[in-house]
N, C-alpha and C positions, 0 to 999 in steps of 0.2 A: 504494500500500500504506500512505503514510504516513495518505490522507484514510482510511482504513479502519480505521485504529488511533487515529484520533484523537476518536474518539468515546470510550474507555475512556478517556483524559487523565484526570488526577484532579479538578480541577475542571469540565472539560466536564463528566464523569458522572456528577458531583453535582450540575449543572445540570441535567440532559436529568432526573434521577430525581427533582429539587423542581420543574422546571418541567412535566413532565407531570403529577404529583401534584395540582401546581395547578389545574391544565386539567379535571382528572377532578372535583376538587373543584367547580370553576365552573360546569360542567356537571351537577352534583348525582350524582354518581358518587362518593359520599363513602369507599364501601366499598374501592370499585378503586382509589382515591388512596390507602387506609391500604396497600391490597396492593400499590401501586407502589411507595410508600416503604420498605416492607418487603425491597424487593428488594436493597436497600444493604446488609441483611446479610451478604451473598454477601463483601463489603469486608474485612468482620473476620475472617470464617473464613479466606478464602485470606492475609490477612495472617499469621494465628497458624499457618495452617501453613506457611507460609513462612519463618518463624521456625526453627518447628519442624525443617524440612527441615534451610532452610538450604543451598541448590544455589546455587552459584555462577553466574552468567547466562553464556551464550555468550562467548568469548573472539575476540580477534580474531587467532589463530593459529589456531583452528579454522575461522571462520563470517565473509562478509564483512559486519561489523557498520555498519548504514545508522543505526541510533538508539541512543544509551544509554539504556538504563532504570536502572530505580532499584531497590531491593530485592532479595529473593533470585529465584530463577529459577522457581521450584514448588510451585504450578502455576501458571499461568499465568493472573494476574486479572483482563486485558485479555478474555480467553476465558471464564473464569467468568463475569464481568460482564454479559457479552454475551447469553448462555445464558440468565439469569435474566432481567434488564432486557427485551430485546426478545423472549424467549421469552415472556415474562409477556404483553405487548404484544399478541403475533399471539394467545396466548388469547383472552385480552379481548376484540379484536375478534372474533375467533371468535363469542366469548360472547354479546356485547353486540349485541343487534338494533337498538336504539333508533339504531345510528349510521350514518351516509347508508353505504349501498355501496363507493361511491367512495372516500371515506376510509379506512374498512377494512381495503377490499384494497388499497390502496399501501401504509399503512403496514406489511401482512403482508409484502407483498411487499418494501420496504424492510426490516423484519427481520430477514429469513430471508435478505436477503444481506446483511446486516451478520453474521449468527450462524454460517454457513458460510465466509465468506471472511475474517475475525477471524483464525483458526488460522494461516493460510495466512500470512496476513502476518504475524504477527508472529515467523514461521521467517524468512519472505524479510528482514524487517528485523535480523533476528542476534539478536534480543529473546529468544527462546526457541529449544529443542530439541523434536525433537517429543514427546516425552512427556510435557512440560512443559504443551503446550497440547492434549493429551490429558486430562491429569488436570484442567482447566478445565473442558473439555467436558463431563468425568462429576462433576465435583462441581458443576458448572452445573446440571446437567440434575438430580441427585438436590434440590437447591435449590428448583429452580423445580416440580420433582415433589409435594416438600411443601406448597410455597404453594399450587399446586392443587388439593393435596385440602384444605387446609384452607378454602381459597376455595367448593370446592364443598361442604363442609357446611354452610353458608350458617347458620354462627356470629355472632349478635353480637357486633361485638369494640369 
């Protein structure tokens, strides 16, 4: 559970989001690089509202806590993160025909158990409540909803 949450880490997930940017770039994908970077937005929303909230994270009178996090509890950024970053991802591929097969679909299929089993662990690790990595879920998914339609109006930006 820990290898599953360690992709959200805060410098991991500023790497995995400058170093595919770059990849996309090098490959002349300049578009889907500005829209992978883009996905770091996800970063300052669930910060400001975590703020906002202000939910105290799991206690360990309640929950048998395996990691400390940091911050408030809600929503849960590990799971936003996730949502947007690799949701964007298995679009892309989706999208992008120019890219071998193979590649692809591991990387969807990497994804989409990175974006599914996220939640999960970061309950089993004491990090969060489930609501917490509910409301990640849904403010991932409204996130990554927007980048897609704006991606699909095929705006100069």
């Amino acid at each position: 559970m820990k290898g599953i949450s360690w992709f959200g880490s805060t410098w991991v997930a500023v790497g995995i989001v400058l170093g595919a940017a770059i990849i996309f770039l090098l490959f002349k994908y300049k578009r889907e690089s500005l829209f992978i970077s883009l996905s770091s937005t996800i970063w300052i929303l669930t910060y400001v509202i975590k703020i906002i909230i202000n939910r105290p994270r799991p206690s360990a009178d309640f929950v048998n806590k395996l990691v400390d996090a940091q911050h408030q509890s809600f929503p849960s950024g590990h799971t936003s993160f996730y949502v947007v970053f690799f949701g964007l991802l298995v679009f892309l591929m989706l999208h992008l025909k120019g890219i071998i097969k193979p590649l692809r679909y591991s990387i969807i299929v990497f994804s989409l158990i990175l974006i599914f089993s996220v939640p999960f662990s970061r309950i089993y690790l004491g990090a969060h409540w489930f609501t917490d990595v509910a409301a990640g879920f849904i403010l991932g998914l409204l996130v990554l909803y927007i980048l897609i339609r704006i991606y699909l109006k095929k705006i100069k930006l």
